[in-house]
N, CA, C and O atoms as CSV, one atom per row, in Angstrom:
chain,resi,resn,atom,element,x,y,z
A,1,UNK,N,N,-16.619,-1.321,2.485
A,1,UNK,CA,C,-15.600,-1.357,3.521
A,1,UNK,C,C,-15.623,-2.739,4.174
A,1,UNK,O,O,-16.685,-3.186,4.607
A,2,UNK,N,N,-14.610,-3.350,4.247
A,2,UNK,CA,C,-14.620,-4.663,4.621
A,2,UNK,C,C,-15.481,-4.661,6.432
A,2,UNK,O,O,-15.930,-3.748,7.126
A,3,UNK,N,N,-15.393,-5.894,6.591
A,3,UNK,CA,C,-16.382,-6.029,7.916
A,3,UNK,C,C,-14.874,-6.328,9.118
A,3,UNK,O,O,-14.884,-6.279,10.348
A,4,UNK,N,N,-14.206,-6.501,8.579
A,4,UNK,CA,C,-12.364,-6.912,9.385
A,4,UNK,C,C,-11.456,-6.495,9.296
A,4,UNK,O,O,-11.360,-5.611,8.445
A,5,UNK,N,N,-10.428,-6.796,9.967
A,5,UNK,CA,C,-9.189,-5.857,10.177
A,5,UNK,C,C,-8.216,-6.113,10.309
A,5,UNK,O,O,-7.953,-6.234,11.505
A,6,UNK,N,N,-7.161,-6.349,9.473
A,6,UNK,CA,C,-5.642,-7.001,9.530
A,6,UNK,C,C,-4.914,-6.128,9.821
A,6,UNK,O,O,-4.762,-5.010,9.330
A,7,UNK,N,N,-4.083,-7.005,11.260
A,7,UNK,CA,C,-3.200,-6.354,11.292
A,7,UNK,C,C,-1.578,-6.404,10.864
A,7,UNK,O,O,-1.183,-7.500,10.468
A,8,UNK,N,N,-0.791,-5.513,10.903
A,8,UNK,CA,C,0.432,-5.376,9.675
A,8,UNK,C,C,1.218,-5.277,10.951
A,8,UNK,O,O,0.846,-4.898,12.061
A,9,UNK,N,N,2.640,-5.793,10.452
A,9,UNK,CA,C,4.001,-5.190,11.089
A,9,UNK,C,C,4.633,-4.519,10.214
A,9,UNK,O,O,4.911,-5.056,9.142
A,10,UNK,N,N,5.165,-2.591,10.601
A,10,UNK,CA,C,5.387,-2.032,10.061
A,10,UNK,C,C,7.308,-2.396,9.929
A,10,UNK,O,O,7.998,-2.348,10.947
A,11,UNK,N,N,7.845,-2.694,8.722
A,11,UNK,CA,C,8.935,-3.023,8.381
A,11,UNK,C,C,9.910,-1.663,8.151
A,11,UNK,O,O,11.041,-1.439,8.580
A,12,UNK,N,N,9.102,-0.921,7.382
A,12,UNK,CA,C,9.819,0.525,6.978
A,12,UNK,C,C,8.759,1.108,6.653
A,12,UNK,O,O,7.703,0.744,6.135
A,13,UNK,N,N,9.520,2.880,7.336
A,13,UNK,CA,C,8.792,3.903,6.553
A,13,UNK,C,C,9.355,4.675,5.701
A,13,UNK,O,O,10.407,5.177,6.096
A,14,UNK,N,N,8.959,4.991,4.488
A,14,UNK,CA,C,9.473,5.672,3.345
A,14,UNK,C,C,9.744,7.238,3.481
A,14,UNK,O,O,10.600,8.035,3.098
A,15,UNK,N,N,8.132,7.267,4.505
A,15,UNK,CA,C,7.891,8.574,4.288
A,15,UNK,C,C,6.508,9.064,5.231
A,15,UNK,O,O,5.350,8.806,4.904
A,16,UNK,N,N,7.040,10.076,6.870
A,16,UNK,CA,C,5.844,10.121,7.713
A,16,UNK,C,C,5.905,9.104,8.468
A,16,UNK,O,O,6.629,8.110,8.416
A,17,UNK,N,N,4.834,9.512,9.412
A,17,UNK,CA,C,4.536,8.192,10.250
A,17,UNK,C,C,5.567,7.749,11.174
A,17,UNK,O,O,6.748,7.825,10.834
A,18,UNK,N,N,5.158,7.193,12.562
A,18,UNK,CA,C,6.294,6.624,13.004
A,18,UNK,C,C,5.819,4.901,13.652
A,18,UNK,O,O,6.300,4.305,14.616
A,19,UNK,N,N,5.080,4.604,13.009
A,19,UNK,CA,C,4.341,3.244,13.331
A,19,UNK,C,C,4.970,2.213,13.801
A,19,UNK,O,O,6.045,2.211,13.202
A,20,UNK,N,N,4.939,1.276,14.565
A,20,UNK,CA,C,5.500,-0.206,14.540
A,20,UNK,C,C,4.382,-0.970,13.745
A,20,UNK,O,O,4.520,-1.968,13.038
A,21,UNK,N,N,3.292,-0.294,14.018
A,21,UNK,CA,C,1.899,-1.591,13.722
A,21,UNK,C,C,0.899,-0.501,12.598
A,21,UNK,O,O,1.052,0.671,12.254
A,22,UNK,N,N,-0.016,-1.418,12.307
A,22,UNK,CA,C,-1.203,-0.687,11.598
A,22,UNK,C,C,-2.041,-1.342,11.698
A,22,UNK,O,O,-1.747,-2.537,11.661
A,23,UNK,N,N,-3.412,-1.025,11.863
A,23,UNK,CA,C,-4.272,-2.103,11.626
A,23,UNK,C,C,-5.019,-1.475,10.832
A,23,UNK,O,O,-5.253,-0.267,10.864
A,24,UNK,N,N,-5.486,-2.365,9.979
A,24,UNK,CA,C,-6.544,-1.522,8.385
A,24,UNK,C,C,-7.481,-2.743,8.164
A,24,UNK,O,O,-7.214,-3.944,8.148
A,25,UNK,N,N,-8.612,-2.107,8.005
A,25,UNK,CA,C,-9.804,-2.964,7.432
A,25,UNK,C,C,-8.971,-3.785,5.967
A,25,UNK,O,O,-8.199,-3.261,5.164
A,26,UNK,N,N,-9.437,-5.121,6.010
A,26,UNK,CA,C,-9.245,-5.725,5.044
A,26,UNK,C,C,-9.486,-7.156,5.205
A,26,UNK,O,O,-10.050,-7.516,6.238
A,27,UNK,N,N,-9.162,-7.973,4.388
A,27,UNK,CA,C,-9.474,-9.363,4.082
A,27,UNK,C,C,-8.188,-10.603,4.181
A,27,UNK,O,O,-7.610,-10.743,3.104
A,28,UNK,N,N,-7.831,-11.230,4.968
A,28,UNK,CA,C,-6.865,-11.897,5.120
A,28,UNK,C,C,-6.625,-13.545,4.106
A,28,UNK,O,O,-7.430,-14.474,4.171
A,29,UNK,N,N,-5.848,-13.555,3.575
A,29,UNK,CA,C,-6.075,-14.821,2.473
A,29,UNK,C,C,-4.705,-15.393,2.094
A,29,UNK,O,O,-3.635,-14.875,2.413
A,30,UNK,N,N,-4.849,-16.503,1.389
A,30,UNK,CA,C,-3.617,-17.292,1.185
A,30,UNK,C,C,-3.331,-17.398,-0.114
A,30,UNK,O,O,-2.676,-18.396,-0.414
A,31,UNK,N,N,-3.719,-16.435,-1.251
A,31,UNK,CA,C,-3.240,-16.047,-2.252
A,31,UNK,C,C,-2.616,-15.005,-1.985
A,31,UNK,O,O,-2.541,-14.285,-0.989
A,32,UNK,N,N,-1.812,-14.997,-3.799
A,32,UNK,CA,C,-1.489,-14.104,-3.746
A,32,UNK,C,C,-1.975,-12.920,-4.702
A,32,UNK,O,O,-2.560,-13.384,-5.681
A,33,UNK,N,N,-1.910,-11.635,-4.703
A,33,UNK,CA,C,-2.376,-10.681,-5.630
A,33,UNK,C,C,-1.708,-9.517,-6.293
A,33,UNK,O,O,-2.175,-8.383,-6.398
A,34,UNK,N,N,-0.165,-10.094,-6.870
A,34,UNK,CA,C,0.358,-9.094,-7.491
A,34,UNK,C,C,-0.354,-8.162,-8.683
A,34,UNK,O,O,-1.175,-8.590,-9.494
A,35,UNK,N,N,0.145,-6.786,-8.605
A,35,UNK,CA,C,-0.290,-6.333,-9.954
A,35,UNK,C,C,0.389,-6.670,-10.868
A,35,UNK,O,O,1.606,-6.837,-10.786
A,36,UNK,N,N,-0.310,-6.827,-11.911
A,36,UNK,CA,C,0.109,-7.446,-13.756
A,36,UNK,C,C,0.212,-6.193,-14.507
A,36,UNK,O,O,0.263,-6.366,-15.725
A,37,UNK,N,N,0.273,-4.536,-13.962
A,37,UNK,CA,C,0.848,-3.578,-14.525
A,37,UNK,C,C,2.460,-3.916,-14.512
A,37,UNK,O,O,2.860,-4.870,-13.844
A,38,UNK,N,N,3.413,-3.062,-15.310
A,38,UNK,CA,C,4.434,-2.635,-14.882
A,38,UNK,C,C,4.708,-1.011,-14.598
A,38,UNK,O,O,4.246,0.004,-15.118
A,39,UNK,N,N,5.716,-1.250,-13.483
A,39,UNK,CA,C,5.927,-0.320,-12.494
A,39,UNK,C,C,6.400,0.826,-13.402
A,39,UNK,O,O,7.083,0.618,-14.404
A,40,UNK,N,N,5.864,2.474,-12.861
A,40,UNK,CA,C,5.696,2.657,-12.184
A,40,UNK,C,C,3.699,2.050,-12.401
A,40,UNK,O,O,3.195,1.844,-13.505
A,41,UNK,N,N,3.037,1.912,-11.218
A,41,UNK,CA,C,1.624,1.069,-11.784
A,41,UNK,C,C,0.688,2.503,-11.562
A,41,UNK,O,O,0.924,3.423,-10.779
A,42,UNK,N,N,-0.381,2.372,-12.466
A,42,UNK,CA,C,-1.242,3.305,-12.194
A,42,UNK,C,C,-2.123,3.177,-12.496
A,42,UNK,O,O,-2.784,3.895,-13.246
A,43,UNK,N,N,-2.566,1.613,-11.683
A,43,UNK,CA,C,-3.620,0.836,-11.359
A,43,UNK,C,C,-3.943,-0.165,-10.396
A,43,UNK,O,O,-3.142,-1.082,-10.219
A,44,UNK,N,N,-4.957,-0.116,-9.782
A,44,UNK,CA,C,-4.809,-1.310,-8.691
A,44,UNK,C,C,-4.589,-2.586,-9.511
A,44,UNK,O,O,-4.782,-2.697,-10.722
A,45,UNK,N,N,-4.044,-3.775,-8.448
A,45,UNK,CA,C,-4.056,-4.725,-8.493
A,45,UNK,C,C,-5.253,-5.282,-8.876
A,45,UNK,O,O,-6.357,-4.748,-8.771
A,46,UNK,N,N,-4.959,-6.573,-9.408
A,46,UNK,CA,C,-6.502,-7.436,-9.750
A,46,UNK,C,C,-7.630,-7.243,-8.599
A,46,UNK,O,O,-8.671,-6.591,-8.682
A,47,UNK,N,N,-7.217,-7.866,-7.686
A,47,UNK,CA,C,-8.063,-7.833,-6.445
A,47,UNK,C,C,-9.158,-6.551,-6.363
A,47,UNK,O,O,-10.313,-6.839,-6.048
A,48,UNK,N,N,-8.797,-5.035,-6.659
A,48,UNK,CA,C,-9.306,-4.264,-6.640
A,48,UNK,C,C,-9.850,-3.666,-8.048
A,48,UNK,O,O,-9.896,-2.484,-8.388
A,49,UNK,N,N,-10.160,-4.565,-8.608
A,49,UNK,CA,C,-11.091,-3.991,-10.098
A,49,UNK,C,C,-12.253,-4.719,-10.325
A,49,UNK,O,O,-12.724,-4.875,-11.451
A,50,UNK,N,N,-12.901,-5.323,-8.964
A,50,UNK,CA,C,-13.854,-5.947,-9.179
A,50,UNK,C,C,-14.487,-5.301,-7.646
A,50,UNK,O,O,-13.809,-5.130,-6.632
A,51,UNK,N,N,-15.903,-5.016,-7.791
A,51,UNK,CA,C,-16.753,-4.571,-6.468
A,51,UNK,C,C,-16.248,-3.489,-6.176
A,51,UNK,O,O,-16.056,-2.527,-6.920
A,52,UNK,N,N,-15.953,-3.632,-4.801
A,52,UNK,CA,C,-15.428,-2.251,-4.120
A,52,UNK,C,C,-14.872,-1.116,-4.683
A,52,UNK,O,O,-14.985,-0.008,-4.160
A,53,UNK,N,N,-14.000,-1.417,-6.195
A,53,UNK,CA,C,-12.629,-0.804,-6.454
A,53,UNK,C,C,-11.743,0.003,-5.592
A,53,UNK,O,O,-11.482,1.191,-5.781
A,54,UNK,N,N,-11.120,-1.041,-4.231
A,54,UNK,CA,C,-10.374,-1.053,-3.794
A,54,UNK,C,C,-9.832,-2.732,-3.414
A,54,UNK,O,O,-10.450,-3.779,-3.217
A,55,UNK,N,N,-8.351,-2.366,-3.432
A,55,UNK,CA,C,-8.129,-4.073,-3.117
A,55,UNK,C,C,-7.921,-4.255,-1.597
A,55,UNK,O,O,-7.209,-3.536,-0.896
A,56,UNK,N,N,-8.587,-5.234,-1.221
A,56,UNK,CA,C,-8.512,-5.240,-0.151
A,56,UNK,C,C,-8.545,-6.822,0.937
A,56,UNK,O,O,-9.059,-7.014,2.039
A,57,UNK,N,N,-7.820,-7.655,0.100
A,57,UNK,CA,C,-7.305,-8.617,0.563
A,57,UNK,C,C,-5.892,-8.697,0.529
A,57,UNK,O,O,-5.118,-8.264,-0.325
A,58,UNK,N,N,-5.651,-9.346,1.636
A,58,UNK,CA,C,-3.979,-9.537,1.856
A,58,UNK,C,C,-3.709,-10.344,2.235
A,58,UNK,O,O,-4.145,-10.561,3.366
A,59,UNK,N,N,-2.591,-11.639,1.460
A,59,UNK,CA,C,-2.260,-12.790,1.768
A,59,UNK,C,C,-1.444,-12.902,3.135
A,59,UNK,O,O,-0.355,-12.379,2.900
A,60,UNK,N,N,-1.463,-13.174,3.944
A,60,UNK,CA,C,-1.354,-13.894,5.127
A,60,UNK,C,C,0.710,-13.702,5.046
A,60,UNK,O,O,1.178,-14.084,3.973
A,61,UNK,N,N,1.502,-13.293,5.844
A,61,UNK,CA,C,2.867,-13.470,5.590
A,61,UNK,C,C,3.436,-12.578,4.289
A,61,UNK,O,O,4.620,-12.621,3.957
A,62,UNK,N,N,2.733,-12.007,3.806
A,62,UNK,CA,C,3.331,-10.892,2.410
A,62,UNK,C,C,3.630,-9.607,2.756
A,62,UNK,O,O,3.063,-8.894,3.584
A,63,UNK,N,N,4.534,-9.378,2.082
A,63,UNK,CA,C,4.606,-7.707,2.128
A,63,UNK,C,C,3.915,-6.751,1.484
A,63,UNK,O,O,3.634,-7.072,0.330
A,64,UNK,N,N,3.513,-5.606,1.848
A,64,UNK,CA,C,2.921,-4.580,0.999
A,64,UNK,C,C,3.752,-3.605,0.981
A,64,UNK,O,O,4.766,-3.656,1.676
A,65,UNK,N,N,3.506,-2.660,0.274
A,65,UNK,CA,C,3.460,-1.156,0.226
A,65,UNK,C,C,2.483,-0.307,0.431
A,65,UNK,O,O,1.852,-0.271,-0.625
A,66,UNK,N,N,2.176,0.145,0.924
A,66,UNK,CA,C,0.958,1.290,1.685
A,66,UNK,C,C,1.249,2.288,1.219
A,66,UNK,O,O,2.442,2.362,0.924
A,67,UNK,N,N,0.202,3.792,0.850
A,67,UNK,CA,C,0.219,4.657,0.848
A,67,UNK,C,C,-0.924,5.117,1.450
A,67,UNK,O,O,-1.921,5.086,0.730
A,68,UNK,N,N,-1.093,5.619,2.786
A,68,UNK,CA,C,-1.576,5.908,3.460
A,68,UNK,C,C,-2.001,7.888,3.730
A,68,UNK,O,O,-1.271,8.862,3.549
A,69,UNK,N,N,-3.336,7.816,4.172
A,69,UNK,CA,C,-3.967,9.214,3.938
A,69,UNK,C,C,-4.514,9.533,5.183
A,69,UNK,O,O,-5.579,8.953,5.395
A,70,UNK,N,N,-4.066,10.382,6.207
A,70,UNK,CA,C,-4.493,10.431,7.186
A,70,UNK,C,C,-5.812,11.302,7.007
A,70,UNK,O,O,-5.870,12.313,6.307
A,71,UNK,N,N,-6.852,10.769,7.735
A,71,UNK,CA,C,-8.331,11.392,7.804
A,71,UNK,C,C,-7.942,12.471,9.184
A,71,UNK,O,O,-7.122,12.590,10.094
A,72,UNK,N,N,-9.258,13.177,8.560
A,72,UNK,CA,C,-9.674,14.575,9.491
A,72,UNK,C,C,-9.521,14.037,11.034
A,72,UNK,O,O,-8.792,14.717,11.756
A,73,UNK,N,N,-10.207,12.757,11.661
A,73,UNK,CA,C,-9.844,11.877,12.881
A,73,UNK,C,C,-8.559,11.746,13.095
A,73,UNK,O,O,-8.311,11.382,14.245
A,74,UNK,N,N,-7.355,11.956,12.205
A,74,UNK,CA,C,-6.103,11.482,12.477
A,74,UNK,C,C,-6.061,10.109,12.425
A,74,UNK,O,O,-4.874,9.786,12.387
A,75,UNK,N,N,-6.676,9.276,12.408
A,75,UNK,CA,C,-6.235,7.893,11.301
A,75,UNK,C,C,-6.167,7.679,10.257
A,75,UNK,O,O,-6.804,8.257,9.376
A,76,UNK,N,N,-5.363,6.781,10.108
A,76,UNK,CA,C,-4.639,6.209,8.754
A,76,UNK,C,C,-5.649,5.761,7.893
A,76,UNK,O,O,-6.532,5.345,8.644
A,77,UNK,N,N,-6.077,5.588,6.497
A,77,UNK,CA,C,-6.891,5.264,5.652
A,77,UNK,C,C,-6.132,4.754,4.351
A,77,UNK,O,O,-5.475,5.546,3.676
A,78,UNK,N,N,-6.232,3.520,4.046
A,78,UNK,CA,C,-5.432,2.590,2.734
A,78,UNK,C,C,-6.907,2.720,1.626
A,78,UNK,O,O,-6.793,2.392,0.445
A,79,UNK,N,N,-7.995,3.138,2.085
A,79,UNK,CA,C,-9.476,3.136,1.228
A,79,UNK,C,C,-9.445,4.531,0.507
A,79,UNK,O,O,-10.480,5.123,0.815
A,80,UNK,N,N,-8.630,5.326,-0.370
A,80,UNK,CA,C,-8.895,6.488,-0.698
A,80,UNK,C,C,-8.831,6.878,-1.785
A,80,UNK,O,O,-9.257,7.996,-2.074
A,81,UNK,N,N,-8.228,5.982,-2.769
A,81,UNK,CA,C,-8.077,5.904,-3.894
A,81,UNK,C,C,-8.380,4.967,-4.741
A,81,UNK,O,O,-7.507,4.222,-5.185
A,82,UNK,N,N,-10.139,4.824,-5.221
A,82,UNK,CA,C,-10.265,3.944,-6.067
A,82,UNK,C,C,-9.549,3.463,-7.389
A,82,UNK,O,O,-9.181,4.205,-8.299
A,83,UNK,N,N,-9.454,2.494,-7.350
A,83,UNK,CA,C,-8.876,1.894,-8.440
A,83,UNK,C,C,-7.366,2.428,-8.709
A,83,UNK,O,O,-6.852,2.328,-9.823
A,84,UNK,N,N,-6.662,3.036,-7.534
A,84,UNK,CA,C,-5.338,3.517,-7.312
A,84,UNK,C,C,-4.360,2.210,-6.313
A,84,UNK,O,O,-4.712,1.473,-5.392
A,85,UNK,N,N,-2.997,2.396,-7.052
A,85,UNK,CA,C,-2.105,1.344,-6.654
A,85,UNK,C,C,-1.552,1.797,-5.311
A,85,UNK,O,O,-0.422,2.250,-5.124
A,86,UNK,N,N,-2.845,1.548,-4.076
A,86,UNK,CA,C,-2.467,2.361,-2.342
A,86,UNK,C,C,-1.734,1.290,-2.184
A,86,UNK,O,O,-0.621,1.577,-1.743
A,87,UNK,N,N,-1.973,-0.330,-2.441
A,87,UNK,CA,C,-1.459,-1.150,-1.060
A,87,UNK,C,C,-1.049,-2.593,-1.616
A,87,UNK,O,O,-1.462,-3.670,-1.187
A,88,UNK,N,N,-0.069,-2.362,-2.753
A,88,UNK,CA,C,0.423,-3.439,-3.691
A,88,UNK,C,C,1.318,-4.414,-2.522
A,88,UNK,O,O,1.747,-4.126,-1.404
A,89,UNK,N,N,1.389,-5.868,-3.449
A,89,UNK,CA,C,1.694,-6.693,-2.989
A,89,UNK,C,C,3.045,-6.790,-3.272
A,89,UNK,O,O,3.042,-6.945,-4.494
A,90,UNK,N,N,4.651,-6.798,-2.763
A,90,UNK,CA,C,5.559,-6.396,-3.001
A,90,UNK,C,C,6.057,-8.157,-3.325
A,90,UNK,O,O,5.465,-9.022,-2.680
A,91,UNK,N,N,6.876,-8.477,-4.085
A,91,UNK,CA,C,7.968,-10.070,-4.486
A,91,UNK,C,C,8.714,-9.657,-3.535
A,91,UNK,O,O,8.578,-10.399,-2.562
A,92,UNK,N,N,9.551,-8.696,-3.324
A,92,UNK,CA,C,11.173,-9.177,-3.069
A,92,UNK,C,C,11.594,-7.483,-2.037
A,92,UNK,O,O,10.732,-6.656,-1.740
A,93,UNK,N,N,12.612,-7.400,-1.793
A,93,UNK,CA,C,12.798,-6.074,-0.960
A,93,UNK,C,C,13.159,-4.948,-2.104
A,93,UNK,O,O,13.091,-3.720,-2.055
A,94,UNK,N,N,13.690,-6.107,-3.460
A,94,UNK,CA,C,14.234,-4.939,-4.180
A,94,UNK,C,C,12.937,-5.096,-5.063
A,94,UNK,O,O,13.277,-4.733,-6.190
A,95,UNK,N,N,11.866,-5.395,-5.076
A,95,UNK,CA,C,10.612,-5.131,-6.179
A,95,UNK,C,C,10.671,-3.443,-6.564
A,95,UNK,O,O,10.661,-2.375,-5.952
A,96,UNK,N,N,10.737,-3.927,-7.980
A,96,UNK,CA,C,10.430,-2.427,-8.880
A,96,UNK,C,C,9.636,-1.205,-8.369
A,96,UNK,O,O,9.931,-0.012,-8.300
A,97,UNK,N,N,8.572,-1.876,-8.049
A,97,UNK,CA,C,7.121,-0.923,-7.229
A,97,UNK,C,C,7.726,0.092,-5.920
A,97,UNK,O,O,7.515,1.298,-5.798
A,98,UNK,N,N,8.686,-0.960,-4.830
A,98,UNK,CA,C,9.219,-0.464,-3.736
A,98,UNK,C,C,10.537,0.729,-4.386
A,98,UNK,O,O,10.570,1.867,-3.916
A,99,UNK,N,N,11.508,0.313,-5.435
A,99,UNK,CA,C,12.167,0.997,-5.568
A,99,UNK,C,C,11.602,2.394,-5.978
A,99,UNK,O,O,11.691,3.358,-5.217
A,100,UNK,N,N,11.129,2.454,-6.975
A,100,UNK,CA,C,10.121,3.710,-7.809
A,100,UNK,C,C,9.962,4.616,-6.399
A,100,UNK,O,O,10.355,5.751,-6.130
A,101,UNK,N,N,9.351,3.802,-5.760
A,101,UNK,CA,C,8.566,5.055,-4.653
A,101,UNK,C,C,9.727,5.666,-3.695
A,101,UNK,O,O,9.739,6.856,-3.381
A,102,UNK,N,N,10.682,4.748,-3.272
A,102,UNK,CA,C,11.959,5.633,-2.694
A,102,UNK,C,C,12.239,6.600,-3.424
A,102,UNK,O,O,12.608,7.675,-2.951
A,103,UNK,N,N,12.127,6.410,-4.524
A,103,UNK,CA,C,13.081,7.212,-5.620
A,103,UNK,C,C,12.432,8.711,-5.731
A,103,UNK,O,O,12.976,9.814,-5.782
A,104,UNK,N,N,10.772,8.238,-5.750
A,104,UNK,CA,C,10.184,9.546,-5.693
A,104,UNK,C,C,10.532,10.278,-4.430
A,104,UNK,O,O,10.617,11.499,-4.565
A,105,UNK,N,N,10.721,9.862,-3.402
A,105,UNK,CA,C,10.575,10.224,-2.005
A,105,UNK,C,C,11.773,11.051,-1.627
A,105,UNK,O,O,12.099,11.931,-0.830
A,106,UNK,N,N,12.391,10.131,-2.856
A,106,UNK,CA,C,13.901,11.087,-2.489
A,106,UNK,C,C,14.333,12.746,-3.408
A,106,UNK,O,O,15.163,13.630,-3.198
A,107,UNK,N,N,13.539,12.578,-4.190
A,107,UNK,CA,C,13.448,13.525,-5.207
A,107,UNK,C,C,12.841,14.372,-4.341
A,107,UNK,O,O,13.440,15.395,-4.009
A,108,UNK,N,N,11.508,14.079,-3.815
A,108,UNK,CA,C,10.955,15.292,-3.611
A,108,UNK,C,C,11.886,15.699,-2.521
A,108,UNK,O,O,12.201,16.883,-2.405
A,109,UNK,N,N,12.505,14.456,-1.430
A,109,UNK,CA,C,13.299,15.470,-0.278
A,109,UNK,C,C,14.688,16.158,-1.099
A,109,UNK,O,O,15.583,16.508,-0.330
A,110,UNK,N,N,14.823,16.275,-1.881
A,110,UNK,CA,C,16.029,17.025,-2.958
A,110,UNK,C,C,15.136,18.176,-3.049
A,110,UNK,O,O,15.461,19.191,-2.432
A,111,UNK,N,N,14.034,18.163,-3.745
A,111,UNK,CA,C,13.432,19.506,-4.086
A,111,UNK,C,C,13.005,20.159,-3.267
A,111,UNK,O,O,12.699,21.312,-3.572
A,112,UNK,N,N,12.797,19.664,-1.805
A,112,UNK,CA,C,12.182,20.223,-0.937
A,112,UNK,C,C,13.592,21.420,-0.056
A,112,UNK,O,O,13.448,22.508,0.501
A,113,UNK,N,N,14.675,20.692,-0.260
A,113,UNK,CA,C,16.227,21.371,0.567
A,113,UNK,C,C,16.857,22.040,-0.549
A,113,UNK,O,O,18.056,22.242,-0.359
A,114,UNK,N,N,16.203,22.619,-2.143
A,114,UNK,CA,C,17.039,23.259,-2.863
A,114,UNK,C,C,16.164,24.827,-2.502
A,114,UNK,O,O,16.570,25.885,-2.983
């Protein structure tokens, strides 16, 4: 578990949550760390296949995607899925990764109102 804690401005929520902010243990840096899967990914990013197997640096000014797991405490947790694609590094608003997951989100709210 990292020893620090970045904090995020929450841009959108997909799904849950009503956040402006987050703050999550992690590592702040001036790379970058896309995943080299293609989407949908069902694997962490580079960053997280070495040590920890979780990724847990985040370049400074980037966007992510979070999938977030609220603990028994009622906080948020991005640490829950080793070697799982929780907290990818997004290119663009329309990145593949971001679309996929609306898409799921929307499906399930379809299946959830039939």
């Amino acid at each position: 578990m990292p020893d620090s804690t970045i904090r995020f401005k929450v841009l959108e929520v997909i799904r849950g949550g009503t956040q402006t902010e987050l703050i999550l243990p992690g590592y702040l840096t001036d790379t970058d760390d896309f995943n080299d899967h293609a989407p949908p990914y069902d694997f962490v990013r580079p960053g997280g296949r070495r040590g920890s197997c979780f990724a847990n640096s985040y370049r400074s000014g980037a966007e992510f995607l979070l999938f977030l797991r609220k603990r028994p405490s009622g906080d948020l947790a991005v640490n829950w899925y080793a070697l799982g694609p929780v907290n990818e590094q997004l290119h663009a608003a329309d990145d593949p990764w971001l679309l996929w997951a609306k898409e799921q989100v929307r499906q399930l709210n379809i299946r959830k109102s039939q």
